[in-house]
C-alpha positions as CSV (number, residue, x, y, z in Angstrom):
1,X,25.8,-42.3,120.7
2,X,24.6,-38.8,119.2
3,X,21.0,-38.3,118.8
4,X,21.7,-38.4,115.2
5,X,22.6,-41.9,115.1
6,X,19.8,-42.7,117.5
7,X,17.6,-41.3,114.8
8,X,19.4,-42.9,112.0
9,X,18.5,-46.5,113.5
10,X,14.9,-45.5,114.9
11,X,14.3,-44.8,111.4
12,X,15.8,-47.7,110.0
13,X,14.4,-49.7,112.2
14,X,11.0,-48.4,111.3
15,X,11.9,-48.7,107.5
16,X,12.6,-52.5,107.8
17,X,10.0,-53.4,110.0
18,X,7.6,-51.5,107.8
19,X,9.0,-53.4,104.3
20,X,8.9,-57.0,106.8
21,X,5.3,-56.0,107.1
22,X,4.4,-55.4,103.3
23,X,5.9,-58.2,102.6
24,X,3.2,-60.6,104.8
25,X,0.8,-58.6,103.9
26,X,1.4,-59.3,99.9
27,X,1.8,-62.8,100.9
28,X,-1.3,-62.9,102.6
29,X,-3.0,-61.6,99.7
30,X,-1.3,-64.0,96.8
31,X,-2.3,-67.0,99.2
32,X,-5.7,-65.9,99.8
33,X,-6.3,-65.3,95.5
34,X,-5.0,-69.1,95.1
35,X,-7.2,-70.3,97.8
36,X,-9.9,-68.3,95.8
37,X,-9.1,-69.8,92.7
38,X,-9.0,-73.5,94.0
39,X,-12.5,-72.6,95.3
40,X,-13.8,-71.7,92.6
41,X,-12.7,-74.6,90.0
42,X,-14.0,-77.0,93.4
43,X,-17.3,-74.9,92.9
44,X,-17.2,-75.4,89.4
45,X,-16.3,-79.2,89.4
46,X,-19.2,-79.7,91.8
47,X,-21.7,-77.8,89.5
48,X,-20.7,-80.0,87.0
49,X,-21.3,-83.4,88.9
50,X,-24.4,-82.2,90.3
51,X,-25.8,-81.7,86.4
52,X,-24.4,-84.5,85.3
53,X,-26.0,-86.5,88.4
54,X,-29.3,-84.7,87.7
55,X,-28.8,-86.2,84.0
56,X,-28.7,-89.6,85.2
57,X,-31.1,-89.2,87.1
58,X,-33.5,-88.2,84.5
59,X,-32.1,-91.1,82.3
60,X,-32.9,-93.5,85.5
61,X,-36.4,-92.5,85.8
62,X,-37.0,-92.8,82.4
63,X,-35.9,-96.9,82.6
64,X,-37.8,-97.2,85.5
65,X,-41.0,-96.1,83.9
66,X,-40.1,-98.5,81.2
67,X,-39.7,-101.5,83.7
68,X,-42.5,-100.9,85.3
69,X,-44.8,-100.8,81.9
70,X,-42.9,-104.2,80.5
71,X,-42.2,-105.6,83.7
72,X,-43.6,-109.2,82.8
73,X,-41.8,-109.0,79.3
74,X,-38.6,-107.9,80.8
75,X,-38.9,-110.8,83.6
76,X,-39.3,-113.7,81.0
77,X,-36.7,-112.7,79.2
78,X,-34.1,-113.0,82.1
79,X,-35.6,-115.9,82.8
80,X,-34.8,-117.4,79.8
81,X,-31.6,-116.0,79.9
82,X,-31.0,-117.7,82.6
83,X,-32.1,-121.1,81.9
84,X,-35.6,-121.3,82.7
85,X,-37.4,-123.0,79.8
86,X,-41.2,-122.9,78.8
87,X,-43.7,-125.8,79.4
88,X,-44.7,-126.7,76.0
């Protein structure tokens, strides 16, 4: 082999292994913007269920504090919903 040819397949050699490495390279980058993306929406989603559990949390207190002031009331009316009956 001439050192022509030797040069011709250094150089092609270099040339493929180069374009071998862009391509991971770009494929390291389009998998790392979905992974980003997923993320995000996850981050998102979760913001969401954390206000909306915050919400019902607010709501919850709210009932509480309305047992507690009615507690009796609210007791005697299960009961009679469930069958107890008043001495006359």
């Amino acid at each position: 082999m001439s050192n022509e040819e030797k040069r011709k397949r250094i150089i092609a050699g270099v040339t493929v292994a180069g374009v071998i490495l862009i391509v991971i390279l770009f494929a390291v980058v389009i998998y790392q913007i979905i992974d980003i993306c997923v993320l995000k929406a996850r981050r998102d989603r979760l913001q969401q269920e954390y206000a909306y559990i915050l919400s019902e949390i607010d709501e919850g207190n709210g009932w509480l504090e309305n047992y507690e002031l009615n507690e009796d009331v609210i007791l005697y009316k299960l009961a009679l919903q469930n069958g107890y009956r008043p001495k006359d």
